[in-house]
N, C-alpha and C positions, 0 to 999 in steps of 0.2 A: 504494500500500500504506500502509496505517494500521496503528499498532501497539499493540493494547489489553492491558492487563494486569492480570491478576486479582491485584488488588494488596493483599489482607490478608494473605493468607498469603508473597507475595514478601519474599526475604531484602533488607534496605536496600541487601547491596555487589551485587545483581542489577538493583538498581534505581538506584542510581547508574551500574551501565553503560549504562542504556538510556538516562539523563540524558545521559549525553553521548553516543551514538550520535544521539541524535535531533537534537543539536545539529550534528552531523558531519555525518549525514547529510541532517537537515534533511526530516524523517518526523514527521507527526503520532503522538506517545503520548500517549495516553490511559489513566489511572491508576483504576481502580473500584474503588471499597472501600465496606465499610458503617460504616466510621468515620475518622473526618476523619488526615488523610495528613502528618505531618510532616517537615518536611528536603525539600521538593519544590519547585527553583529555579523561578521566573520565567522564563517565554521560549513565545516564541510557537508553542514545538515541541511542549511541555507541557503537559496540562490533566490535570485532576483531577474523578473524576465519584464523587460521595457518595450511595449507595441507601440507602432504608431499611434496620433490621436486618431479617435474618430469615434463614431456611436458602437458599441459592444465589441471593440478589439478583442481587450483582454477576454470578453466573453468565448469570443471566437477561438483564442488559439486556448484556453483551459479546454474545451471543447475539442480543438483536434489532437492534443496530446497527454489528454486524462484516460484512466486504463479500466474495466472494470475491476470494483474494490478500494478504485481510490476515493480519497475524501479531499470534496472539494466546499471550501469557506465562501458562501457567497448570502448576501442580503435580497441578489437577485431574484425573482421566480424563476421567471423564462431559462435562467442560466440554471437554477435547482433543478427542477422539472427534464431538461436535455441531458442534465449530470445522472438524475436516477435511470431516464430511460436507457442511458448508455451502462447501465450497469452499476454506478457509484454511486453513494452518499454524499448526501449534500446537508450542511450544516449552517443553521444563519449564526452571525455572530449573539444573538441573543440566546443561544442556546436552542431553536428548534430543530429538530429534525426533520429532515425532508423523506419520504417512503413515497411508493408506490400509494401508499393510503389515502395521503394527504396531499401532496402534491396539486394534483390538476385540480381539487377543490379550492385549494390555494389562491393558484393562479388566474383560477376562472372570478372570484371575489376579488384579485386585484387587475382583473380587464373590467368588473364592473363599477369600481371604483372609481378607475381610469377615466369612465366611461359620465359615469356620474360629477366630477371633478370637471369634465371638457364642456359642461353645459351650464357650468358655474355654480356648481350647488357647494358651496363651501362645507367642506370633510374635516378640515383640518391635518397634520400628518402622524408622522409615526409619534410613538411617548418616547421620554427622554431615555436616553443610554441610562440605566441604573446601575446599583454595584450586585441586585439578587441578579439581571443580565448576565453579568459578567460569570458572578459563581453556576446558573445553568452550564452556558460555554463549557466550562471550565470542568464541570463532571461530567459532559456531554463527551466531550471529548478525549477524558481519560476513560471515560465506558468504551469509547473505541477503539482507542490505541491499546486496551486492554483487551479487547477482542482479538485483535491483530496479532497481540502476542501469546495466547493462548492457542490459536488456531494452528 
């Protein structure tokens, strides 16, 4: 399992976990963004992949080079949704899981939001990054990595 993450829009203390899960665990992460990634240690666990700008790069290339099994970090749906159909896990930084289960319920409530939003019905957005956020993430992810190594 490889761990790629759709990392412009990832909060820094999401991405400081996975810095050192990767170290712990000693799991290839992979960082994709369309603009160069500051605060991102040295170590052979670590890389960093820069796409050009544009609408869903980074989307696109975790997409052509994500494996089934792997876990991929994204806030995305569209990019969850493509991650589980391709066989992997998709993780938001709040700590949800993305499955087969949930997924396309998901994403079809956030076309209808979309949808509700473009004719001006004020929604408001998402609630604030929290720190119970953070600790989901955070045993979300050690449930995984604990998988991985058990299997």
């Amino acid at each position: 399992m490889q761990i790629w993450v759709d990392a412009d829009a990832c909060p820094q203390v999401i991405k400081d976990i996975l810095f050192r899960a990767a170290e712990r665990a000693k799991v290839l992460t992979t960082l994709v963004s369309n603009m160069a990634l500051a605060r991102t240690p040295s170590s052979p666990y670590i890389r960093t992949i820069q796409v050009a700008r544009g609408f869903d790069g980074a989307d696109r290339r975790i997409v052509e080079e994500m494996q089934p099994g792997d876990l991929v970090i994204t806030a995305d749906l569209p990019l969850a949704a493509e991650v589980v159909t391709r066989g992997g896990h998709a993780l938001d930084p709040r700590g949800d899981l993305y499955s087969e289960d949930n997924v396309q319920e998901r994403l079809a409530m956030r076309n209808l939001m979309q949808d509700l939003r473009s004719t001006g019905e004020p929604l408001g957005g998402p609630a604030p990054f929290r720190q119970s956020d953070r600790h989901l993430f955070a045993n979300q992810l050690d449930r995984l990595l604990t998988r991985r190594r058990d299997a």
